[in-house]
N, CA, C and O atoms as a GROMACS GRO file, in nm:
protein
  484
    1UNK      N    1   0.082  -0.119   0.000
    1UNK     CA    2   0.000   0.000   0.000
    1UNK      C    3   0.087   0.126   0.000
    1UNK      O    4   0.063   0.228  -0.065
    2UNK      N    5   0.164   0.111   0.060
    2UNK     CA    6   0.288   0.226   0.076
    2UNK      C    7   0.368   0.301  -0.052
    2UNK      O    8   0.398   0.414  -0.089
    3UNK      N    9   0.384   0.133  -0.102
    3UNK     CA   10   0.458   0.126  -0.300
    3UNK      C   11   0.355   0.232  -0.354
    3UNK      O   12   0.400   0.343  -0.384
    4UNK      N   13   0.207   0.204  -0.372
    4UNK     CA   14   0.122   0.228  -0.407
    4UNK      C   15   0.114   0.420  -0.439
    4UNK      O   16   0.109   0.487  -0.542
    5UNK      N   17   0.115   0.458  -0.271
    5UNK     CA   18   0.067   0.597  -0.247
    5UNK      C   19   0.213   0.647  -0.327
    5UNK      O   20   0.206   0.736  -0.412
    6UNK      N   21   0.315   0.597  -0.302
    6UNK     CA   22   0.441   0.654  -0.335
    6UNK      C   23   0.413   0.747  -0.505
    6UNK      O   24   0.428   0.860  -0.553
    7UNK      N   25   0.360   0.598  -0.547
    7UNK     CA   26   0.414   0.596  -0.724
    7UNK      C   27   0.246   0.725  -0.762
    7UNK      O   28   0.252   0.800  -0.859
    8UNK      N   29   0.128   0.725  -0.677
    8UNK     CA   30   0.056   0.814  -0.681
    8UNK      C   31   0.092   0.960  -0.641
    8UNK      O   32   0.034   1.056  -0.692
    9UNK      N   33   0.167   0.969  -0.570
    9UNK     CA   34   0.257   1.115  -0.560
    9UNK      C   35   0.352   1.159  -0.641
    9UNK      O   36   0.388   1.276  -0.648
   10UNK      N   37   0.399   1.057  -0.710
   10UNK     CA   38   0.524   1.122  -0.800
   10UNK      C   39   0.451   1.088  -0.976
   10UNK      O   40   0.532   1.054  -1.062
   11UNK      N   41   0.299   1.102  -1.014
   11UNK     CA   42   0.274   1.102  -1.113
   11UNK      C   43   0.312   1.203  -1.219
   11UNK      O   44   0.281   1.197  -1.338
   12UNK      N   45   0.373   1.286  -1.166
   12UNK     CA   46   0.406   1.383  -1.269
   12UNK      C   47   0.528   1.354  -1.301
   12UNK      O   48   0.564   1.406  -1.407
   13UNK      N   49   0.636   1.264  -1.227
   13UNK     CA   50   0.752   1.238  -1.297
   13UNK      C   51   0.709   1.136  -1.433
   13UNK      O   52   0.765   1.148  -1.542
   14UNK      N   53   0.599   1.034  -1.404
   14UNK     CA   54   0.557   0.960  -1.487
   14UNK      C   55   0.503   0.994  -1.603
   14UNK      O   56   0.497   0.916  -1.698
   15UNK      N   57   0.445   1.150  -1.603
   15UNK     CA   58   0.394   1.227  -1.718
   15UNK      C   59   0.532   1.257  -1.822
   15UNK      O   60   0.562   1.229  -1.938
   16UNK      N   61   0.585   1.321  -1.721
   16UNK     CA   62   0.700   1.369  -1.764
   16UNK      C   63   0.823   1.284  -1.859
   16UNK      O   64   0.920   1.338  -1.912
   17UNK      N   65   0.788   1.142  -1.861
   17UNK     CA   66   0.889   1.044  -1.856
   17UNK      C   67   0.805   1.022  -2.027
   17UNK      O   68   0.858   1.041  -2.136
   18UNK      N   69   0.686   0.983  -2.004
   18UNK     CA   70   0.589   0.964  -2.118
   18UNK      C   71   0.608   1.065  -2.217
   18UNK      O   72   0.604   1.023  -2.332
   19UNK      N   73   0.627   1.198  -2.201
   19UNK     CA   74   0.644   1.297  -2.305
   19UNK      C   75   0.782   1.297  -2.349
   19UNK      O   76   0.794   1.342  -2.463
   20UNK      N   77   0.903   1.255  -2.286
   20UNK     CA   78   1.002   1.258  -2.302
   20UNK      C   79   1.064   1.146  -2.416
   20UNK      O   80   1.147   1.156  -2.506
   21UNK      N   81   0.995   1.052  -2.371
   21UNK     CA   82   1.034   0.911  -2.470
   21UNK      C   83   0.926   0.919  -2.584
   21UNK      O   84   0.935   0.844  -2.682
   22UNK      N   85   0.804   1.029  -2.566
   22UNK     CA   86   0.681   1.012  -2.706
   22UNK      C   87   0.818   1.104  -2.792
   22UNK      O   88   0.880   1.039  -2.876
   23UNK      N   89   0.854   1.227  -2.772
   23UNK     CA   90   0.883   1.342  -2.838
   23UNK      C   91   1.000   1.289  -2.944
   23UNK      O   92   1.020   1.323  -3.060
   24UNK      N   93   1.073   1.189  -2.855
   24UNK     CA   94   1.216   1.154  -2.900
   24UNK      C   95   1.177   1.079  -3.001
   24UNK      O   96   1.199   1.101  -3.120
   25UNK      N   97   1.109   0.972  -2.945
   25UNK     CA   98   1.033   0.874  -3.056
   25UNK      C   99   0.953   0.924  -3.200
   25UNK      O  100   0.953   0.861  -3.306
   26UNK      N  101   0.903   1.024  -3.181
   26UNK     CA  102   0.887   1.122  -3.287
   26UNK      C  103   0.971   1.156  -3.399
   26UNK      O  104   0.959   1.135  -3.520
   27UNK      N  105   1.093   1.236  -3.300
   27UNK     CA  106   1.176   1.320  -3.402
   27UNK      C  107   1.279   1.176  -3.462
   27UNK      O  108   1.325   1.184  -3.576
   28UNK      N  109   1.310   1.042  -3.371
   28UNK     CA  110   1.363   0.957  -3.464
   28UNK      C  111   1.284   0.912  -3.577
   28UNK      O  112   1.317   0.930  -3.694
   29UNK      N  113   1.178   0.852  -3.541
   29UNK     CA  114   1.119   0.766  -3.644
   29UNK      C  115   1.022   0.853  -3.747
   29UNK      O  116   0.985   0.784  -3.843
   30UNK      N  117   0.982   0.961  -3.748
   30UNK     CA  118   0.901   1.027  -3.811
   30UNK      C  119   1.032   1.079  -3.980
   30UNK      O  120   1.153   1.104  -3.973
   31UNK      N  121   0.982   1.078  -4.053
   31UNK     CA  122   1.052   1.161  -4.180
   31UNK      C  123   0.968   1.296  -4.166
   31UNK      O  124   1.047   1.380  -4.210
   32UNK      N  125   0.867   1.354  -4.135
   32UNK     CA  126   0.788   1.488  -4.177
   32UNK      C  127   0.854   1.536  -4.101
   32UNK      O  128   0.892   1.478  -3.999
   33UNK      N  129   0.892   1.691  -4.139
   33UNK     CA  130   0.980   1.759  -4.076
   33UNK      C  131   0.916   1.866  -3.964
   33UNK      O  132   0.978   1.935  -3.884
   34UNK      N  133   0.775   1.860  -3.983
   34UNK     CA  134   0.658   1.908  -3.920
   34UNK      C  135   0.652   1.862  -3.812
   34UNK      O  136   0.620   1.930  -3.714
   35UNK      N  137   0.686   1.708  -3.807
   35UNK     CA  138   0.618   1.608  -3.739
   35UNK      C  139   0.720   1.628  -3.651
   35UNK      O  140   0.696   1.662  -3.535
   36UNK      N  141   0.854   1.606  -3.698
   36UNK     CA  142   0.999   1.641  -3.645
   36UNK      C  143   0.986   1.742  -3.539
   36UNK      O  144   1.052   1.712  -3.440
   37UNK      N  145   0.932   1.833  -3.531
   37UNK     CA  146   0.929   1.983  -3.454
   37UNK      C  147   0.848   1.913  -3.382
   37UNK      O  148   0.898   1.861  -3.281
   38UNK      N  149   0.705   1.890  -3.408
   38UNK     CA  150   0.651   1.880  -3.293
   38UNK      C  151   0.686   1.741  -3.184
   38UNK      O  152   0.608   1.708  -3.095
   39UNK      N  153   0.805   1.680  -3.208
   39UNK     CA  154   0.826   1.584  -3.134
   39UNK      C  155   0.936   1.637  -3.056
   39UNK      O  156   0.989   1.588  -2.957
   40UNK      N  157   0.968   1.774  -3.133
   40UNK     CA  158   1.060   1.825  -3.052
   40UNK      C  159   1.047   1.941  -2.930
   40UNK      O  160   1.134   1.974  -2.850
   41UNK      N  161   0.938   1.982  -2.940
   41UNK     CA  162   0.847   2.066  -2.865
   41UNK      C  163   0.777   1.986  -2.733
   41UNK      O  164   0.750   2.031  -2.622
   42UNK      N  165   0.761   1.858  -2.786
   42UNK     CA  166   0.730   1.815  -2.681
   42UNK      C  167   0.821   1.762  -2.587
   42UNK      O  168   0.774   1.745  -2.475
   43UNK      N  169   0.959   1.728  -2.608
   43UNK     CA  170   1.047   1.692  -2.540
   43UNK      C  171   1.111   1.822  -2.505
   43UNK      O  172   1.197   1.818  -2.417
   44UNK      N  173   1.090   1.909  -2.545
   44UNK     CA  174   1.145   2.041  -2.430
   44UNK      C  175   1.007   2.036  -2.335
   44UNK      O  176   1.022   2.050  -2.213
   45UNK      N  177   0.864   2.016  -2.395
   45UNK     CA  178   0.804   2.052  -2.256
   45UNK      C  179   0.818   1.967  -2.141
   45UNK      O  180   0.783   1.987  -2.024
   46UNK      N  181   0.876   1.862  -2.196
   46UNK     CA  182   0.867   1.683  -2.048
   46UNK      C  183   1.002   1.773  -1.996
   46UNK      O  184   0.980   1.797  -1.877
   47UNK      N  185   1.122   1.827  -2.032
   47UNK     CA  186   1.253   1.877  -1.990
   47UNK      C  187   1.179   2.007  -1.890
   47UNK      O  188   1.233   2.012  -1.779
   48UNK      N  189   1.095   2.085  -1.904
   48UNK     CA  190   1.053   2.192  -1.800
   48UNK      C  191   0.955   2.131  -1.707
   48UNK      O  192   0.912   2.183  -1.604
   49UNK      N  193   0.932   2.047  -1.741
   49UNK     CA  194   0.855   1.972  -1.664
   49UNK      C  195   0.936   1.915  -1.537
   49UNK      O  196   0.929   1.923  -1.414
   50UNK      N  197   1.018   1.852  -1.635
   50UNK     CA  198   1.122   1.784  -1.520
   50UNK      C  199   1.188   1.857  -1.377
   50UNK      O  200   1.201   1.824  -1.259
   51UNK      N  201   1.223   1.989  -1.473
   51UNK     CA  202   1.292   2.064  -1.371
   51UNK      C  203   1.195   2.131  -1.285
   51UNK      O  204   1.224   2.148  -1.167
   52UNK      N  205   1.111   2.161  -1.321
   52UNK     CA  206   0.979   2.223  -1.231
   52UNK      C  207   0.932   2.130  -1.110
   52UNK      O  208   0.929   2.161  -0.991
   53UNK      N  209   0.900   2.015  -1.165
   53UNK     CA  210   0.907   1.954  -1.037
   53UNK      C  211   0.929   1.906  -0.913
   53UNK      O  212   0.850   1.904  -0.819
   54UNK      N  213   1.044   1.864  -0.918
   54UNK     CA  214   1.083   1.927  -0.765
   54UNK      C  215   1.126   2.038  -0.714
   54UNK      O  216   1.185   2.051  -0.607
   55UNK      N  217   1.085   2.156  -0.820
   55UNK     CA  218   1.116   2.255  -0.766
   55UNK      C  219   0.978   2.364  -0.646
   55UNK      O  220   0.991   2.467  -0.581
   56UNK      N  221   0.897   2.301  -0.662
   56UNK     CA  222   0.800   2.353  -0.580
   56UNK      C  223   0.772   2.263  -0.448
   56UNK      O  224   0.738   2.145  -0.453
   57UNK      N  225   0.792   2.335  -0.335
   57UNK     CA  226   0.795   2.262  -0.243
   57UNK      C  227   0.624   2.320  -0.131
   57UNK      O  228   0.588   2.435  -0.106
   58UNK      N  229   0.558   2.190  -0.091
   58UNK     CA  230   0.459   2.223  -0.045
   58UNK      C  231   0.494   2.300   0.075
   58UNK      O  232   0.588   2.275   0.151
   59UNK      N  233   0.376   2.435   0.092
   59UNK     CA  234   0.402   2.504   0.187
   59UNK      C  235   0.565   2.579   0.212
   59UNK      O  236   0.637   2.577   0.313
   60UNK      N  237   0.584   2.631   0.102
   60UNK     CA  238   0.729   2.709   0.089
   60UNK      C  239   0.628   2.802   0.035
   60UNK      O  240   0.512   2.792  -0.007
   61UNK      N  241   0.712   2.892   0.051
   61UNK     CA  242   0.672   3.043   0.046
   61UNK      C  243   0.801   3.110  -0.039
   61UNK      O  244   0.906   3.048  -0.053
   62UNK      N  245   0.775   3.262  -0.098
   62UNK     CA  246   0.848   3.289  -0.158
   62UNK      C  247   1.028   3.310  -0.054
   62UNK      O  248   1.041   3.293   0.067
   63UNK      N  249   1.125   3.344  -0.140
   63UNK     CA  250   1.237   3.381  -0.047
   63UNK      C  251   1.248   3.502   0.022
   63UNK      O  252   1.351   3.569   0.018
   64UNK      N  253   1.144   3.538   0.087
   64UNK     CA  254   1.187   3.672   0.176
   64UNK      C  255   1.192   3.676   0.300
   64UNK      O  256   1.102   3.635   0.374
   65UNK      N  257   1.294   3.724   0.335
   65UNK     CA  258   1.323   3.727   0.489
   65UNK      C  259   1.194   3.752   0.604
   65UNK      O  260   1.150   3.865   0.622
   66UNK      N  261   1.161   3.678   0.650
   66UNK     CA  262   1.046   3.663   0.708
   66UNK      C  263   1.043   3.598   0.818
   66UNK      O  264   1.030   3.478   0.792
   67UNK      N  265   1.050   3.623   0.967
   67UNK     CA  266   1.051   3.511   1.132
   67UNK      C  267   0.952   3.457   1.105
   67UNK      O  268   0.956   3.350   1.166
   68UNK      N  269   0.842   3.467   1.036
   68UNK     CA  270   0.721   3.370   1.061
   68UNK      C  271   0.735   3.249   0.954
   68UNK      O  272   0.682   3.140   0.979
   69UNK      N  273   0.811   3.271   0.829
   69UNK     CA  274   0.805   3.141   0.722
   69UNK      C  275   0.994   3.082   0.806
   69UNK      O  276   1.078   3.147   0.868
   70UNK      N  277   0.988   2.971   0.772
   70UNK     CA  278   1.077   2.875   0.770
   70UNK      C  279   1.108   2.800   0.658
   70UNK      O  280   1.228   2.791   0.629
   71UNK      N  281   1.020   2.741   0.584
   71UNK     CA  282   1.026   2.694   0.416
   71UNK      C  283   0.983   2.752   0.315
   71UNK      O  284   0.871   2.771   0.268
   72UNK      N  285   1.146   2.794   0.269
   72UNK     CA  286   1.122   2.875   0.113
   72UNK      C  287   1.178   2.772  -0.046
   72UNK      O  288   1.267   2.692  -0.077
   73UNK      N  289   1.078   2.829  -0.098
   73UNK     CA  290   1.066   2.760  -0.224
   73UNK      C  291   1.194   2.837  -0.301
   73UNK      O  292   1.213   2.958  -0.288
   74UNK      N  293   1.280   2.748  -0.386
   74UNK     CA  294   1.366   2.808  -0.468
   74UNK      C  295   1.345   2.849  -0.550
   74UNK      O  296   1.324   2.759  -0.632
   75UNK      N  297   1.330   2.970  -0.606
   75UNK     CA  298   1.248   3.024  -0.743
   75UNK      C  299   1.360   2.966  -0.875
   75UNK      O  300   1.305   2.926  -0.978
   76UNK      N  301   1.499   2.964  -0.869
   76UNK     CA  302   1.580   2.964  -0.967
   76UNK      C  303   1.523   2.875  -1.102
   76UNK      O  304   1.535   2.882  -1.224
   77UNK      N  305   1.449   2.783  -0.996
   77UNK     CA  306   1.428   2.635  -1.172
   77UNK      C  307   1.356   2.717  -1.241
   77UNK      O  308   1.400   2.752  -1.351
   78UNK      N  309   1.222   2.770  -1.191
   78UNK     CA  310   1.151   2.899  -1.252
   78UNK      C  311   1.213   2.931  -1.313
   78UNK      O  312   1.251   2.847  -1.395
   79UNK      N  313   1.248   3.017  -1.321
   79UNK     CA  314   1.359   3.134  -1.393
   79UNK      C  315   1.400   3.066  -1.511
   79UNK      O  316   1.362   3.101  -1.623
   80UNK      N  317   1.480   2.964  -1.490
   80UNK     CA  318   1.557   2.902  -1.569
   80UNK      C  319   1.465   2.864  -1.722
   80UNK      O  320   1.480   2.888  -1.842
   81UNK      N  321   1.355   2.785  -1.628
   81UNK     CA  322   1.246   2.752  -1.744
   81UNK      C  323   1.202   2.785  -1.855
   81UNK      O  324   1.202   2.740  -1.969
   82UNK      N  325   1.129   2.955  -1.750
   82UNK     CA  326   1.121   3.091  -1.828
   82UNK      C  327   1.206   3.097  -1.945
   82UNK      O  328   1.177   3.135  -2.059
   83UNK      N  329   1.312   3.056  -1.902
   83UNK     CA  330   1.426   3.152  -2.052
   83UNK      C  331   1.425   3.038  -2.125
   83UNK      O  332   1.437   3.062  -2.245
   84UNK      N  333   1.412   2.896  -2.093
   84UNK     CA  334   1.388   2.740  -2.154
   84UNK      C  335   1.288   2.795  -2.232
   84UNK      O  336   1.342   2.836  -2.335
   85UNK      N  337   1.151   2.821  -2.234
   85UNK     CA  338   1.100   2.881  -2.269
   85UNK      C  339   1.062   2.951  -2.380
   85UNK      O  340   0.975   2.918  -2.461
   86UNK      N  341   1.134   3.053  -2.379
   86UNK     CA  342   1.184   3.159  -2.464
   86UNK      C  343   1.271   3.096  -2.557
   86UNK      O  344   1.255   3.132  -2.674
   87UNK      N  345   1.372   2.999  -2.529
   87UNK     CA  346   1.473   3.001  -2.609
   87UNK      C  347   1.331   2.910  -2.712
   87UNK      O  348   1.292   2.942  -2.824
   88UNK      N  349   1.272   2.772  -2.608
   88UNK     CA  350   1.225   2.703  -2.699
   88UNK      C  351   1.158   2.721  -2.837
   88UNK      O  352   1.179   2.659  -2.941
   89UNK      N  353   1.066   2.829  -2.810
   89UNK     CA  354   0.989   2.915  -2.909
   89UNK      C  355   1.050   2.959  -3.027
   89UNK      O  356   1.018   2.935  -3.144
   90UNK      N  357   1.161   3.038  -2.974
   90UNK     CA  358   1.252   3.101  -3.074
   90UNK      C  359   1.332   2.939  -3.179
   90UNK      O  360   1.387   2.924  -3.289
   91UNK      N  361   1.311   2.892  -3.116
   91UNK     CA  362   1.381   2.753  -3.199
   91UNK      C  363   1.294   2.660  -3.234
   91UNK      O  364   1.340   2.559  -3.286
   92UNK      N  365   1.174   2.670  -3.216
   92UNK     CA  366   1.042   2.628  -3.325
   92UNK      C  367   1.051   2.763  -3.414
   92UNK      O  368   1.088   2.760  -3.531
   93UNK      N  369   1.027   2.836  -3.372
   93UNK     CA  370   1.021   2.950  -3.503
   93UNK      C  371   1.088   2.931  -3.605
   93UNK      O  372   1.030   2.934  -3.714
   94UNK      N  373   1.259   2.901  -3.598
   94UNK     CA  374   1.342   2.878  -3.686
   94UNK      C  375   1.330   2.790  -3.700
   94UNK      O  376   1.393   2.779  -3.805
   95UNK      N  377   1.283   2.665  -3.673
   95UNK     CA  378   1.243   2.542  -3.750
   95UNK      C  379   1.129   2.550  -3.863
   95UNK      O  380   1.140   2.509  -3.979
   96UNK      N  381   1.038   2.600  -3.816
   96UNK     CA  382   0.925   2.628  -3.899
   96UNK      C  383   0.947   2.717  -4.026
   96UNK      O  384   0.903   2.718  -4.141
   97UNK      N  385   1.049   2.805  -3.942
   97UNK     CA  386   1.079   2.915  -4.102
   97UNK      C  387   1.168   2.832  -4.214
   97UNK      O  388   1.153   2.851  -4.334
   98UNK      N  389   1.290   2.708  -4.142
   98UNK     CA  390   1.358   2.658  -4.244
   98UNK      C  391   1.280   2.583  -4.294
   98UNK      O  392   1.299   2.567  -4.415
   99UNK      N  393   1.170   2.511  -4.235
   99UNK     CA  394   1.051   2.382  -4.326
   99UNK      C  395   1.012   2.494  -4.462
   99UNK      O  396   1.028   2.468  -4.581
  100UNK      N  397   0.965   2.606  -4.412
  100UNK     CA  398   0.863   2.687  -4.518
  100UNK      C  399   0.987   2.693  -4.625
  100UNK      O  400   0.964   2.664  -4.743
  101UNK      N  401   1.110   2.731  -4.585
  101UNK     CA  402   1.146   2.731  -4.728
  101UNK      C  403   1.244   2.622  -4.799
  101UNK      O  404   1.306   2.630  -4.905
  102UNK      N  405   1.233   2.493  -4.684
  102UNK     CA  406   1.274   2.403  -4.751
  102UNK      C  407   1.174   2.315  -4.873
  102UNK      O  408   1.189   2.234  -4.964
  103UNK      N  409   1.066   2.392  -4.804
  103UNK     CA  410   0.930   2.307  -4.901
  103UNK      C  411   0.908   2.405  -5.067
  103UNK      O  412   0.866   2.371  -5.177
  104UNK      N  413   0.965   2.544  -5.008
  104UNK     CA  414   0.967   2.614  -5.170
  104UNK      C  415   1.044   2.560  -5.226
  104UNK      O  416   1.014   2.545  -5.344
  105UNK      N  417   1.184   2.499  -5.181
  105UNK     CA  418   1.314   2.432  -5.281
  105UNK      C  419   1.255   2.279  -5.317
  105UNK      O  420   1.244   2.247  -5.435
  106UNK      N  421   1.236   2.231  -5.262
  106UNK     CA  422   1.203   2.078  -5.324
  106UNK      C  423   1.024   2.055  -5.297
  106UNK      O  424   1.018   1.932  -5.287
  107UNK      N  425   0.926   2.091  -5.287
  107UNK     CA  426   0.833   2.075  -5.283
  107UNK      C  427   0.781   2.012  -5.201
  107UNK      O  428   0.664   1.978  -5.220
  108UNK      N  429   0.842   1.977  -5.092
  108UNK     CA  430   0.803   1.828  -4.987
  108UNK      C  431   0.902   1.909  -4.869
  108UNK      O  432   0.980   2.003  -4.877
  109UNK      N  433   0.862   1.831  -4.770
  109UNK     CA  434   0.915   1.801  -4.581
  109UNK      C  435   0.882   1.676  -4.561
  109UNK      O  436   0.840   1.626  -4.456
  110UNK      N  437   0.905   1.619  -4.677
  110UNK     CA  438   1.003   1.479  -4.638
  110UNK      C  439   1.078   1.429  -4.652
  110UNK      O  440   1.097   1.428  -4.773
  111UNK      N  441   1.156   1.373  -4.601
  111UNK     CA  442   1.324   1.384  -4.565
  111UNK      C  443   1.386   1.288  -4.662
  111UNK      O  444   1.492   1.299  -4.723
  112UNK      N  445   1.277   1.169  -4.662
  112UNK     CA  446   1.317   1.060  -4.754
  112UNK      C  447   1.302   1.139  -4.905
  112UNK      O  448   1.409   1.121  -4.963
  113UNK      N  449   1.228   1.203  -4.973
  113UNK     CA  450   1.195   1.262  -5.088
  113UNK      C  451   1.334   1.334  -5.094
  113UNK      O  452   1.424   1.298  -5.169
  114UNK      N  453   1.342   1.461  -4.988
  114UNK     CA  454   1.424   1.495  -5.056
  114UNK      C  455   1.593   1.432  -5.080
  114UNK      O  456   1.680   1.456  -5.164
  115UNK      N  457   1.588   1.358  -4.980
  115UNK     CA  458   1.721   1.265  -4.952
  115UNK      C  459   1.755   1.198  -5.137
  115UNK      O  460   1.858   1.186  -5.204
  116UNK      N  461   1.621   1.171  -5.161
  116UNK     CA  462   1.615   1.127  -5.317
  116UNK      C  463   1.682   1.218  -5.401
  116UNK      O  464   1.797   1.214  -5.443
  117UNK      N  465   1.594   1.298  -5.420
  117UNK     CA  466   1.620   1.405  -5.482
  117UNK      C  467   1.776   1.477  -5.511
  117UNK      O  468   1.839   1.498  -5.615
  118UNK      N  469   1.805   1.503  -5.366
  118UNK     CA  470   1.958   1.510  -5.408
  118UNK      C  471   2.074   1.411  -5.472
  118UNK      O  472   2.175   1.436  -5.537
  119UNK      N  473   2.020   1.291  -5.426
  119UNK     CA  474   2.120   1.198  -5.466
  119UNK      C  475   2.112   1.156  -5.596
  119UNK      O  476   2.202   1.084  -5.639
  120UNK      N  477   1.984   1.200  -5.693
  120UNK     CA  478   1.972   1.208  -5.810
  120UNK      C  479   2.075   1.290  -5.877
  120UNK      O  480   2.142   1.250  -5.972
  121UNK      N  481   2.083   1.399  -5.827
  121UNK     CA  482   2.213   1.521  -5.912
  121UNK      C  483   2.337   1.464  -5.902
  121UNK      O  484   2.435   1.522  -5.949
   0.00000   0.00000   0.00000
């Protein structure tokens, strides 16, 4: 019963674990380069996930000097995320912008097509 409550408290590492191995599994086995991104989007979100998680601690309070709190929550993973974040976006963007004009040069975002294609010339 103990095993039990354990593995029911730490379900979000289990979420986290599931998005991590879907995303990867994605960007290997998929050829669409569409498909590619979004397997890659999702393995940055299981990665903020990860770090977020133990970063909130029940009944922590922010870090300010305070006699009445005793447990403070570390904001840093936050932070960190945040800019995880930011960067992530910015690096779907540039994925998406190189698909759009890899699809004006060979007509396709698929990897096998164009893999063809070149090895034709």
């Amino acid at each position: 019963m103990q095993a039990l409550q354990s593995l029911a408290d730490n379900y979000n590492y289990f979420i986290t674990i599931f998005l991590m191995v879907s995303g990867l599994y994605i960007v290997i086995a998929r050829g669409n380069m569409i498909k590619k991104l979004i397997g890659l989007a999702m393995f940055q979100s299981s990665v903020y996930l990860l770090y977020l998680s133990p970063g909130k601690i029940v009944g922590g309070t922010a870090p300010v000097l305070d006699p009445a709190f005793t447990v403070y929550s570390n904001p840093l993973p936050h932070v960190l995320m945040l800019t995880a974040i930011v960067v992530g976006v910015a690096t779907l963007a540039l994925g998406l912008a190189l698909t759009v004009r890899i699809y004006e040069a060979y007509g396709t975002v698929n990897e096998d097509q164009i893999f063809a294609r070149d090895n034709k010339k």
